[in-house]
Kinemage of the C-alpha trace (Angstrom):
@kinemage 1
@onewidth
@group {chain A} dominant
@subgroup {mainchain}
@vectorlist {calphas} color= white
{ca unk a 1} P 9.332 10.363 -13.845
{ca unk a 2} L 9.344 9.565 -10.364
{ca unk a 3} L 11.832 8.444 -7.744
{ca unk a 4} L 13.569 4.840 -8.992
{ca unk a 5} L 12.846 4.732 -12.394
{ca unk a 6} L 15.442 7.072 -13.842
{ca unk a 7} L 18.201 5.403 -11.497
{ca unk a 8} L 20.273 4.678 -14.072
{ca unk a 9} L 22.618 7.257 -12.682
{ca unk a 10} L 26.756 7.523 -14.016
{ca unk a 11} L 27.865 8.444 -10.502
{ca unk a 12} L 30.043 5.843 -9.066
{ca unk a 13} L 30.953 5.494 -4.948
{ca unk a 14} L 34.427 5.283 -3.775
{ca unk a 15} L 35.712 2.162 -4.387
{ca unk a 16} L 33.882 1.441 -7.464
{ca unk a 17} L 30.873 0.307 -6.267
{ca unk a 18} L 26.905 1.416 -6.856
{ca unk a 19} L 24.474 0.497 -5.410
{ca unk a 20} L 21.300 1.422 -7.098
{ca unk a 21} L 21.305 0.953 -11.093
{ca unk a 22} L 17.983 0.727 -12.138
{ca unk a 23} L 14.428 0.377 -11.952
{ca unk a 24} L 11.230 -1.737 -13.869
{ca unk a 25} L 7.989 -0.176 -12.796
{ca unk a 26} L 5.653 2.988 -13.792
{ca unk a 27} L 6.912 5.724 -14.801
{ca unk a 28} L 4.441 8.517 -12.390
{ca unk a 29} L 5.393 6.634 -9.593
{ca unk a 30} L 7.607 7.020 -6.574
{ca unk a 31} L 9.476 3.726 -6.626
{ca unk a 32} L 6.748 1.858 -7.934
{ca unk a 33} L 3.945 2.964 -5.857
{ca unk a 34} L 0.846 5.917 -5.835
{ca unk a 35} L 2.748 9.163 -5.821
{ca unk a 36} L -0.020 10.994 -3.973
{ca unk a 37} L 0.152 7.992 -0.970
{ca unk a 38} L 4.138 8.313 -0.690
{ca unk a 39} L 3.421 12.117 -0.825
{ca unk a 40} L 1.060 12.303 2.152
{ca unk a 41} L 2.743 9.735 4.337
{ca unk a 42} L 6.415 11.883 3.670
{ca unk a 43} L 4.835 15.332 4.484
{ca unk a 44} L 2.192 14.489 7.585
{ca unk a 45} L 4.543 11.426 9.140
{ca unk a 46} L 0.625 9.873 9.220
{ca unk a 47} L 0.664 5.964 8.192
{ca unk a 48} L -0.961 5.421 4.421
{ca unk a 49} L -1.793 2.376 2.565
{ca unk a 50} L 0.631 1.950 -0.528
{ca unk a 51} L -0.911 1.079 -3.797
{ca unk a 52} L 1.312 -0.327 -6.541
{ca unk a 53} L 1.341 2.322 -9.290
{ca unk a 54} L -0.123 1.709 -13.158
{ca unk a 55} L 0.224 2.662 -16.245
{ca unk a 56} L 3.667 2.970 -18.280
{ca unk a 57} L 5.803 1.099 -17.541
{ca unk a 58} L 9.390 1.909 -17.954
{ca unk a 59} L 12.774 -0.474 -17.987
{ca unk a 60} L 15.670 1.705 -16.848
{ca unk a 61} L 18.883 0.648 -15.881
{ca unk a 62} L 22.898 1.056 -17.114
{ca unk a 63} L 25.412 -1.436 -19.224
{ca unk a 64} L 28.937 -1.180 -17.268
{ca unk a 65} L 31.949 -1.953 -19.063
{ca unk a 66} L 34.643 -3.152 -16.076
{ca unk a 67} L 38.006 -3.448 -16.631
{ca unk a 68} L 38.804 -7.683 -15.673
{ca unk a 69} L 42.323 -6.027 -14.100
{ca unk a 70} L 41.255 -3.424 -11.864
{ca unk a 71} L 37.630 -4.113 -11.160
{ca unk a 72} L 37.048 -0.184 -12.487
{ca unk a 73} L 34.166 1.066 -14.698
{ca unk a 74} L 35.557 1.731 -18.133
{ca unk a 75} L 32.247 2.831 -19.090
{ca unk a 76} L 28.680 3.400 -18.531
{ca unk a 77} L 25.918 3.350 -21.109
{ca unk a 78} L 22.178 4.326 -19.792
{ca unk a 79} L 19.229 2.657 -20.995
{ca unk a 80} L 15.876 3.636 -20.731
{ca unk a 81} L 13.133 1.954 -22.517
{ca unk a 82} L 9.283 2.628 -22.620
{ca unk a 83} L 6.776 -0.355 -23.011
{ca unk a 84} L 6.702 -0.434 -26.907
{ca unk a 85} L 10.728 -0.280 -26.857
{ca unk a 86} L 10.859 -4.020 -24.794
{ca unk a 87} L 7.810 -5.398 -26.660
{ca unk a 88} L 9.484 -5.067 -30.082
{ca unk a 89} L 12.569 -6.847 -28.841
């Protein structure tokens, strides 16, 4: 799965806060674009056109339970679901 999609991570930055808690895109991506495209333009530094991936999409993100008093995560459910998963909602 590439970079984005499973960023329905449980760590949680001082204070409380997160920044990044999901992602809805193809799953052989790198956040949502060509792999191979991200790939080349990381490892040469050369300038490449990104493509917006296909194929699989994935819905991942986290349910946070927050205490009203304190403003603290009480708890933090992940949630990953494939194509067939949302359309049978």
């Amino acid at each position: 799965m590439g970079t984005g999609s499973p960023a329905a991570g449980r760590a949680w930055a001082r204070g409380g806060g997160r920044e990044d808690l999901g992602l809805i895109g193809p799953c052989d991506s790198i956040i949502g674009v060509e792999k191979d495209a991200v790939l080349h333009r990381f490892l040469t530094g050369m300038p490449s056109r990104f493509e917006t991936a296909k194929g699989d999409p994935r819905f991942a993100a986290v349910v946070v339970d927050v205490d009203e008093q304190t403003g603290r995560a009480r708890s933090i459910d992940r949630m990953l679901l494939a194509e067939k998963d949302v359309l049978a909602l």
